[in-house]
C-alpha positions, 0 to 999 in steps of 0.5 A: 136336341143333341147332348155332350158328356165330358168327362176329366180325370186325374190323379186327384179327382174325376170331373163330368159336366153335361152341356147340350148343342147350344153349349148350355151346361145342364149338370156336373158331377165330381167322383174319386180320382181314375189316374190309372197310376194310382187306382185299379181297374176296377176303382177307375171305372166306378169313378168314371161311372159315379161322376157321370151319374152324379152331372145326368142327376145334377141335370135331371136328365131323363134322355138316353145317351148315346156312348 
């Protein structure tokens, strides 16, 4: 079973959902905003990572992803 991770940043907030093959959504996770404009680096990549984190743990996902 193949699983996607799909990840829309903006400058207000940061939106992850994982969905498998099937087109299923399992979880998603909502994160600060990663409009490069705003933030720095370093406050766009924590977004980015907490909204992942928080779709994997909506979804109790325990697999590995391929990034």
């Amino acid at each position: 079973m193949k699983y996607y991770l799909g990840i829309d940043g903006g400058g207000s907030n940061t939106t992850a959902v994982l969905a498998d093959e099937s087109g299923n959504l399992l979880g998603m996770g909502m994160a600060g905003p990663t409009s490069g404009h705003f933030i720095g680096h370093q406050a766009l990549i924590h977004h980015l990572r907490a909204a992942a984190a928080f779709a994997l743990d909506s979804a109790r996902f325990e697999g590995q992803l391929d990034l």
